[in-house]
N, C-alpha and C positions, 0 to 999 in steps of 0.2 A: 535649129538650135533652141527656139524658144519653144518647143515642144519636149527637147529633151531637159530645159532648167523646169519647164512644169511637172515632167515625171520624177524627178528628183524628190522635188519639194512635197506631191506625194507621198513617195516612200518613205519620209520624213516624217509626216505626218502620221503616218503608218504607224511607223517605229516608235513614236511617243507615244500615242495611245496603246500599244502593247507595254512597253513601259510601267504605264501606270492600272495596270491589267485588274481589274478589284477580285479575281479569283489569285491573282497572284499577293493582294495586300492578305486576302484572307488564312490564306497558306502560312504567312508569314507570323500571324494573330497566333494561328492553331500552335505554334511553335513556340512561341511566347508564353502560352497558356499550360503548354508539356513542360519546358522545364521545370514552372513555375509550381504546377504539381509532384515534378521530380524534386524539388526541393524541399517540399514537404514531407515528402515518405522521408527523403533520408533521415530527417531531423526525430522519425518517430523509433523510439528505444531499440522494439524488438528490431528494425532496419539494421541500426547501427550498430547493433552486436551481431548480427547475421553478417551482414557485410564487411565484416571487421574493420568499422572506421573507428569503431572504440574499443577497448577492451574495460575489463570491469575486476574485481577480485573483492574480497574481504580479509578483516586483520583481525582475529581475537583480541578480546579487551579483557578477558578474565571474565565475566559477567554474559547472560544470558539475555540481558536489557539492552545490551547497544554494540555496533558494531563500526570500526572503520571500513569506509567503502571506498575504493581509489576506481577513477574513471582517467582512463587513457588516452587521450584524441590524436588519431595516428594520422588525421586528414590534417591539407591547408586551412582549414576555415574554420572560425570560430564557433562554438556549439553551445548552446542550451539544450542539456541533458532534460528529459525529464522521465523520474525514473519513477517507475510505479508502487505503489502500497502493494506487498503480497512478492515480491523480488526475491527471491529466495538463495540460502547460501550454502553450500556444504562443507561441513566441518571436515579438514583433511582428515582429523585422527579418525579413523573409524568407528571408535565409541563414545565419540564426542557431541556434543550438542548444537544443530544444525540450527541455524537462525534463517528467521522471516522479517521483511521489515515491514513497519506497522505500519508508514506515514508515506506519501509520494513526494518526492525534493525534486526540485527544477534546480539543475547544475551546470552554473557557466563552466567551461572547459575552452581556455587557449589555444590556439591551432598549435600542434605539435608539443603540446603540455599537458599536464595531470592535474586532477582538483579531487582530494580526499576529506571527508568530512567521517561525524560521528554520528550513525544513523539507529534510530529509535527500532529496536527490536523483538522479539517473541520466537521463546524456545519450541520446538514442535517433537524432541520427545523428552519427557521429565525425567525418564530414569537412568538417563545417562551423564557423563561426565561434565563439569559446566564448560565451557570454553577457556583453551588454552589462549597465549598470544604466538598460537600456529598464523604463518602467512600463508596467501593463495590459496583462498580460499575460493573454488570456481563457482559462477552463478549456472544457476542449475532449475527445472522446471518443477515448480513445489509439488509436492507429494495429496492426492487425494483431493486436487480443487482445491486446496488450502488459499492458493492467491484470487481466485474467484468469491471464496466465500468470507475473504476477509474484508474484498472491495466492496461486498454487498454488509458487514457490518459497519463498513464505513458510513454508508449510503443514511444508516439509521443509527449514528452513536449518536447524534446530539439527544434524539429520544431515550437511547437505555442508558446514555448520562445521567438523563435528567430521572427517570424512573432509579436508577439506582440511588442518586442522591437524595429522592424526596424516602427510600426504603429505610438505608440505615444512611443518615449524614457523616454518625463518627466511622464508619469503618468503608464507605464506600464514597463520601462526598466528595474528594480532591480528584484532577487530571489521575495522579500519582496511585492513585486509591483504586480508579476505573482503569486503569491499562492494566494493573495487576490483575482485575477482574478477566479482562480481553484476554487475557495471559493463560485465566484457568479456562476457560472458555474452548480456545485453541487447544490445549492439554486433552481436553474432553473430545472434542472433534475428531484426534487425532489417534482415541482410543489408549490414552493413560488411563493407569489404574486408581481409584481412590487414594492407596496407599504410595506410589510413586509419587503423585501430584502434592501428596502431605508430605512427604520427607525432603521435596524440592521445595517448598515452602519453608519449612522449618529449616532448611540448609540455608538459603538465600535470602531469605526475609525476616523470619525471624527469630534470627539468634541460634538457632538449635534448639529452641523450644518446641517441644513435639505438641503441647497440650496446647500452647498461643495457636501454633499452624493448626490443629485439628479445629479449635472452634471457630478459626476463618473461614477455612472449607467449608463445614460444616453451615454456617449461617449463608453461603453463596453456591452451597453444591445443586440445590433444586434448578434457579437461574440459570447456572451456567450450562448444565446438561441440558433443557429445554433449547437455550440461546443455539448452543452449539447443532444441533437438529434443524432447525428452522433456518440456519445459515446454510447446512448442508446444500439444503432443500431451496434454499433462495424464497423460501414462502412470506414475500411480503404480507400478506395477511394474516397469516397465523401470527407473524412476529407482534403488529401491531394491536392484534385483540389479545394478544397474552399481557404484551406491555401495561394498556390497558384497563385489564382485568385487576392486574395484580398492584399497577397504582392505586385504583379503589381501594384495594384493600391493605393497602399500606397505611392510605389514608385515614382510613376506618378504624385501622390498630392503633395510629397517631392518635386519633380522638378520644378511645376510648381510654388511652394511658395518659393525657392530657386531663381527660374529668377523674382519675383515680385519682390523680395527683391532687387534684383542686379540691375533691369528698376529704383526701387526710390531711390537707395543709387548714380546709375550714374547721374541723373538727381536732 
């Protein structure tokens, strides 16, 4: 009898230390650490339109500068969207003007609710029609690298901010002043024509003035055409020795119409 309460007790002892198996704790870690990365992927954009936990659309606003974006979260759980710079939209009408969004928004989205905002844009072709307030508007893979090489002027607007506002202050100094810039930039990359990108200017900016939009162009055409090349190409180098370059000599011109001034204000 006290042979068979000792085998027990044993097998007892047995059973506890399998129990606590530390191949068995580690299996359990490993599992912990997968969802923990499955929760991550989902929460990244392209996941959740792939997957269809979200769906996405756009709304014409009349304007080639902004668009409404509605995101749809068809899952139980709460979501921070976060949507990328370069997101691209297609215009339903077929001769209509397709938008890109300039900026990345992180978007809370309620479990089984919608969160529409008004998101900063760029037209990517000039000679067509400006945007209707057509709906459904489906998100769509940008044309030519376009959201690639926008991420990459992202990466260095604080520089060609800064280089454009130290060039011309009155026509380039403000946010408002530089996306417009961004705007011909893109037009150019995208293979607009000189004369398309001035009648979209003088259409939407300024007034139907053909001779105000030609001398804007015209004072920002060299810039933008280089900028747009070097975005292509993602050539951080080239971008920063033209930048630059051509601050010197912005600079240099600053100086030297600073001493005009001061020879005819002494005299």
């Amino acid at each position: 009898m006290r042979n068979k309460i000792t085998l027990i007790n044993f097998l007892m002892i047995i059973a506890g230390f399998c129990s606590c198996n530390p191949n068995s704790a580690e299996k359990s870690a490993k599992n912990v650490e997968k969802k923990t990365q499955n929760k991550e992927i989902k929460n990244d954009f392209e996941s959740l339109v792939k997957n269809r936990i979200i769906s996405i659309k756009g709304t014409g606003l009349k304007t080639y500068k902004s668009l409404k974006v509605t995101i749809v979260n068809q899952s139980e759980n709460d979501l921070h969207v976060k949507v990328p710079a370069g997101t691209f939209f297609k215009n339903p009408n077929p001769r209509g003007q397709s938008l890109i969004m300039l900026e990345p928004y992180t978007v809370y989205v309620p479990a089984q609710s919608n969160t529409a905002w008004n998101a900063s844009t760029a037209c990517t072709n000039a000679g067509w029609k400006l945007p209707g307030t057509d709906d459904n508007w489906p998100l769509e893979k940008a044309p030519k690298n376009l959201d690639i090489a926008l991420r990459f002027y992202g990466n260095h607007q604080q520089s060609i901010d800064a280089y454009l506002a130290r060039k011309n202050p009155e026509k380039l100094g403000s946010k408002e002043q530089q996306k417009r810039f961004k705007q011909v930039v893109i037009w150019y990359y995208m293979g607009n024509s000189y004369a398309e990108i001035k009648n979209m200017l003088a259409e939407s900016v300024f007034h139907n003035d053909i001779a105000k939009a030609e001398d804007y162009l015209n004072s920002v055409k060299e810039d933008a055409q280089d900028i747009s090349n070097l975005i292509r190409n993602q050539d951080k180098n080239g971008l920063k020795a033209l930048l630059k370059n051509r601050t010197q000599s912005a600079i240099q011109q600053s100086s030297a119409r600073m001493k005009k001034f001061r020879n005819r204000f002494n005299h």
